[in-house]
C-alpha positions as semicolon CSV with decimal commas, in nm:
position;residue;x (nm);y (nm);z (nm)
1;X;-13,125;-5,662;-9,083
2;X;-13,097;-5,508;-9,395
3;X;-13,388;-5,297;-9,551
4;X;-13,510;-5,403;-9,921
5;X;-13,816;-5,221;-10,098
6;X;-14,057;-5,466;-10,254
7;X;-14,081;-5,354;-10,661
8;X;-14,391;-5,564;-10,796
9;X;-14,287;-5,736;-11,092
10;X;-14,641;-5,771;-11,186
11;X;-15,001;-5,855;-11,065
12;X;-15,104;-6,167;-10,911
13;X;-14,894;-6,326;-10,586
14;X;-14,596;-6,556;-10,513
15;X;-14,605;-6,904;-10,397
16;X;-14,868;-6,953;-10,103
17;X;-15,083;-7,213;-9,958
18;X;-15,310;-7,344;-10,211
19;X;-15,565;-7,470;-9,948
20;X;-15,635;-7,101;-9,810
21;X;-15,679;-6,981;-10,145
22;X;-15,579;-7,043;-10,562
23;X;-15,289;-6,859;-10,663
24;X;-15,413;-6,613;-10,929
25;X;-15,316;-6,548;-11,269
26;X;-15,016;-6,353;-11,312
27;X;-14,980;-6,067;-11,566
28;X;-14,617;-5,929;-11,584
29;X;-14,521;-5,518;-11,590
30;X;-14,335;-5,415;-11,853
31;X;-13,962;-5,366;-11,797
32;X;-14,035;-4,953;-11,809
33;X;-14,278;-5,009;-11,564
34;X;-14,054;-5,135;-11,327
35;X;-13,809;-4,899;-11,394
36;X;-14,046;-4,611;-11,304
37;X;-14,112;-4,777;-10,993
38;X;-13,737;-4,829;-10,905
39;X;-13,635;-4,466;-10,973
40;X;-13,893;-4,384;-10,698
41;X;-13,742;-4,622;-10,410
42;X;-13,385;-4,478;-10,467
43;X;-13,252;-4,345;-10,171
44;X;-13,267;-4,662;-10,018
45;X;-13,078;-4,929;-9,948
46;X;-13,186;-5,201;-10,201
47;X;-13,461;-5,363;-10,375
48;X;-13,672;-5,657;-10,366
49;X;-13,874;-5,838;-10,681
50;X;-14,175;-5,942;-10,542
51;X;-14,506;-6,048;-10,667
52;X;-14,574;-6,357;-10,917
53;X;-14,263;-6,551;-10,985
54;X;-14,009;-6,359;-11,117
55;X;-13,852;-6,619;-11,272
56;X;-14,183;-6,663;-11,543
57;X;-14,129;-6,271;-11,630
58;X;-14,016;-6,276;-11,945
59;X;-13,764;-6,056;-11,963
60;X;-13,618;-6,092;-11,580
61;X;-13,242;-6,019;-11,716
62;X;-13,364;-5,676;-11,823
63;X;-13,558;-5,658;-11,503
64;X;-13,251;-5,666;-11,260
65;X;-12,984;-5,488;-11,539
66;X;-13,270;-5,211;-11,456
67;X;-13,233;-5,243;-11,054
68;X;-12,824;-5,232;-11,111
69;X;-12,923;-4,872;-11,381
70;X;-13,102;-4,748;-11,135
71;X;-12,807;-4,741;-10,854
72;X;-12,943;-5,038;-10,621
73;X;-12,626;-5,239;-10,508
74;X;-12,831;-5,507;-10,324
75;X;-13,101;-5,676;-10,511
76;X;-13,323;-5,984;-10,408
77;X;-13,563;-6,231;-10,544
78;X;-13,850;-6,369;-10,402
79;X;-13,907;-6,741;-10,560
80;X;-14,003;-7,036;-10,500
81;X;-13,668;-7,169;-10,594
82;X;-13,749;-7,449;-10,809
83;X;-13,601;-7,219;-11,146
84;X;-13,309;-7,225;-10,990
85;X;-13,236;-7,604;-11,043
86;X;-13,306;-7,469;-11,399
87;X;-12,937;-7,520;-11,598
88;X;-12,802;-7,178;-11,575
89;X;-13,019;-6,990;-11,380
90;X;-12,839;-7,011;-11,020
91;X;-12,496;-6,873;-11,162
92;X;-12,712;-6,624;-11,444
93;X;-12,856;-6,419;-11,159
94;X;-12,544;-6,464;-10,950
95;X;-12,382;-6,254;-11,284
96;X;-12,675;-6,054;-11,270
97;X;-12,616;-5,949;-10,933
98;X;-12,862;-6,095;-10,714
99;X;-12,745;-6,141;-10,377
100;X;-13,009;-6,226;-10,180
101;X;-13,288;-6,496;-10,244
102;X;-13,652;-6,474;-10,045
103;X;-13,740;-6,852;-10,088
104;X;-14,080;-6,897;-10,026
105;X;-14,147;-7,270;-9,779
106;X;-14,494;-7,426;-9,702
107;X;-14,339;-7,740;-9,529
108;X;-14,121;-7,924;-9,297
109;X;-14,062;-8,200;-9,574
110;X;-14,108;-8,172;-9,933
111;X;-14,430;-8,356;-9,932
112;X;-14,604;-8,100;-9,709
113;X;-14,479;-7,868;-9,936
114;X;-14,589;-7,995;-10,239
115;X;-14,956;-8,041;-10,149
116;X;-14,955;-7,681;-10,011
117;X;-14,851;-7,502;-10,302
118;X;-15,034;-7,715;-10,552
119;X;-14,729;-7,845;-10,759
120;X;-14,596;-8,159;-10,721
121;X;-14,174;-8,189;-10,740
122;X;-14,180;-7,831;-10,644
123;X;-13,991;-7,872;-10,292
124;X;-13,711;-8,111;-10,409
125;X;-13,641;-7,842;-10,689
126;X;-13,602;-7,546;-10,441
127;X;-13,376;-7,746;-10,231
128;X;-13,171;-7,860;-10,568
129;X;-13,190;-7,475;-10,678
130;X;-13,084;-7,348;-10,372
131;X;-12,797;-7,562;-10,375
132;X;-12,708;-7,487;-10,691
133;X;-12,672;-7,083;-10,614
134;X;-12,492;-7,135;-10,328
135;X;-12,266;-7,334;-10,528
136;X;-12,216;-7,049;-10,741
137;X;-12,127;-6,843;-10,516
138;X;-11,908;-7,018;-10,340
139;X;-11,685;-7,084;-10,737
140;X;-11,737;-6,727;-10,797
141;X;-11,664;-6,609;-10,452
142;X;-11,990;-6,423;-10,400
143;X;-12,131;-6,344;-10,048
144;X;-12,506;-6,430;-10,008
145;X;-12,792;-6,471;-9,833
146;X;-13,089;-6,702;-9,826
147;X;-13,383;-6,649;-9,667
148;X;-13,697;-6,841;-9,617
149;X;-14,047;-6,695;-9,614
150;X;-14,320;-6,879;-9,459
151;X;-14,654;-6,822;-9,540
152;X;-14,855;-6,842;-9,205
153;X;-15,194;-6,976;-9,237
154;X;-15,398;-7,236;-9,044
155;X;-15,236;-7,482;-9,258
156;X;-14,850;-7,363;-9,145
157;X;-14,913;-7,306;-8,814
158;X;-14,925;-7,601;-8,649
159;X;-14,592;-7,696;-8,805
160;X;-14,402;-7,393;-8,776
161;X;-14,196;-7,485;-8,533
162;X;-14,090;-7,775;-8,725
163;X;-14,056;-7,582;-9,084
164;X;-13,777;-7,354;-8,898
165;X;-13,617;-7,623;-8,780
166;X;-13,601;-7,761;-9,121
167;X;-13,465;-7,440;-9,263
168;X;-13,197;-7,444;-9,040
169;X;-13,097;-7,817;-9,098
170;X;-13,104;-7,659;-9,454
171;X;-12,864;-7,406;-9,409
172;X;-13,092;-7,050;-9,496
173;X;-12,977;-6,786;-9,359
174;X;-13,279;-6,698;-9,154
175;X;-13,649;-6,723;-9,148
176;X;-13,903;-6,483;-9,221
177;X;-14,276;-6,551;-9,080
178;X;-14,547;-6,334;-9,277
179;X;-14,911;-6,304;-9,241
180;X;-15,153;-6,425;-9,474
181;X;-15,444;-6,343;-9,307
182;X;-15,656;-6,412;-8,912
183;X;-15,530;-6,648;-8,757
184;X;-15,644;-6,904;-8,452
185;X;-15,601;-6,782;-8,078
186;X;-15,326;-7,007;-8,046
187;X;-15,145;-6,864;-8,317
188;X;-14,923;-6,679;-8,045
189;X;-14,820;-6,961;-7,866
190;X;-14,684;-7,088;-8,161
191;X;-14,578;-6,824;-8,347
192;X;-14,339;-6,815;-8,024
193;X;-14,236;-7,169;-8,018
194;X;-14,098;-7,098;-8,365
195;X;-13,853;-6,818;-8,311
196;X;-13,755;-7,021;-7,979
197;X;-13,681;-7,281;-8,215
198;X;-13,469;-7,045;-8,442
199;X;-13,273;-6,981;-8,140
200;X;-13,185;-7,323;-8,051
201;X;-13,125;-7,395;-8,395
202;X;-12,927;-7,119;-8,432
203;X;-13,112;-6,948;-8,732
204;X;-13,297;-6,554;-8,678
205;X;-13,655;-6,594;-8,701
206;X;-13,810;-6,231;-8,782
207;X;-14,227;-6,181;-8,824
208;X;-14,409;-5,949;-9,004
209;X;-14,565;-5,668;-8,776
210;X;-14,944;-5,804;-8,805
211;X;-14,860;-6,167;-8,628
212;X;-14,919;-6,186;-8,294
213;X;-14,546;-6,190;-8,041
214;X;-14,580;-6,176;-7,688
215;X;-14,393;-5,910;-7,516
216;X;-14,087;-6,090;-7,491
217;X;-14,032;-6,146;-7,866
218;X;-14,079;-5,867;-8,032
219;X;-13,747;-5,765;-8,116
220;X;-13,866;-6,067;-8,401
221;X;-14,088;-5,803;-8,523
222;X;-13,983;-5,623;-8,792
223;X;-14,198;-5,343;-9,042
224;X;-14,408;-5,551;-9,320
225;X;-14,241;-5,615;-9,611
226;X;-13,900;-5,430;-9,569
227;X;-13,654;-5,681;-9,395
228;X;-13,437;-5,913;-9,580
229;X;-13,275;-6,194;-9,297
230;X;-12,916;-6,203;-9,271
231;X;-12,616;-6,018;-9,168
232;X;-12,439;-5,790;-9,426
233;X;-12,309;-5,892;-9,702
């Protein structure tokens, strides 16, 4: 696992369930901002842009020249991935230097997807954009890694077994489970069936701290918000 700080790139959050809760406006830092708040997490080993969709902030190229000023050789977004099936945008951040993509999935088929994040089209874009980056990298010869972030939420849950499996017929990289709030009592029990099914399918399922593992998973634990999936790179 490699360890990424989370840099805000404004208020508001990314993709989630829509059901649980609306998404909330987003208001975007300015690219000093962000700088000031890089310069603090050096020392480590890269960075994350987190928060509302980075691809809506205005001046994202600026954003990540600032991560590559500031001395950070790995740098990831956190999307929902449709912007990448924008023309241009999967090799522009490849150029940029983005390595590694948090891509944020709400279902085992687009349709789940789509009615969970409140935007229809959105889950046959992210599959399109995520093609198209690792397209990219494969013509530029780039090494990268895709990772999936689930939202877990009573919605999720009972088909988490079945969104990892997805994600590895997919081809990510990995999954990442994170907590979006209490959860059901059975929420262990299934929580477990999903990194089982990581294992079968041959894809690393890793959980935020706060969800529930039995004993015999927690090496699937990992510190809240830190962890990018994925070998090296």
């Amino acid at each position: 696992m490699i360890d990424l700080v989370p840099i805000a790139v404004g208020s508001g959050s990314p993709a989630g369930c829509t059901r649980c809760a609306p998404i909330p406006d987003a208001a975007y830092l300015s690219v000093s901002d962000i700088a000031a708040a890089l310069a603090a997490a050096r020392g480590t080993h890269g960075v994350a842009l987190v928060g509302p969709e980075p691809f809506s902030h205005p001046e994202l190229p600026r954003v990540i020249a600032a991560c590559r000023d500031a001395g950070f050789k790995r740098i990831a977004l956190e999307t929902d991935g449709s912007a990448l099936a924008v023309h241009g945008n999967a090799p522009g951040v490849l150029h940029a230097g983005v390595r590694h993509l948090w891509v944020r999935v709400l279902g085992a088929h687009d349709a789940a997807h789509d009615e969970r994040i409140g935007r229809p089209g959105r889950g046959a874009a992210a599959r399109a954009g995520c093609a198209a980056y690792r397209a990219a990298a494969l013509e530029m010869g780039r090494a990268v890694v895709v990772t999936a972030v689930v939202p877990v939420c009573r919605h999720t849950l009972p088909e988490l077994h079945a969104i990892v499996a997805e994600c590895g017929a997919r081809g990510f990289d990995a999954v990442r489970l994170v907590s979006t709030g209490p959860l059901s009592a059975s929420a262990e029990a299934m929580i477990e069936a999903a990194c089982d099914t990581g294992m079968v399918n041959r894809i690393w399922v890793s959980t935020d701290g706060s969800l529930p593992l039995p004993a015999s998973h927690r090496l699937h634990g990992v510190a809240d918000g830190v962890a990018s999936g994925g070998g090296q790179r």
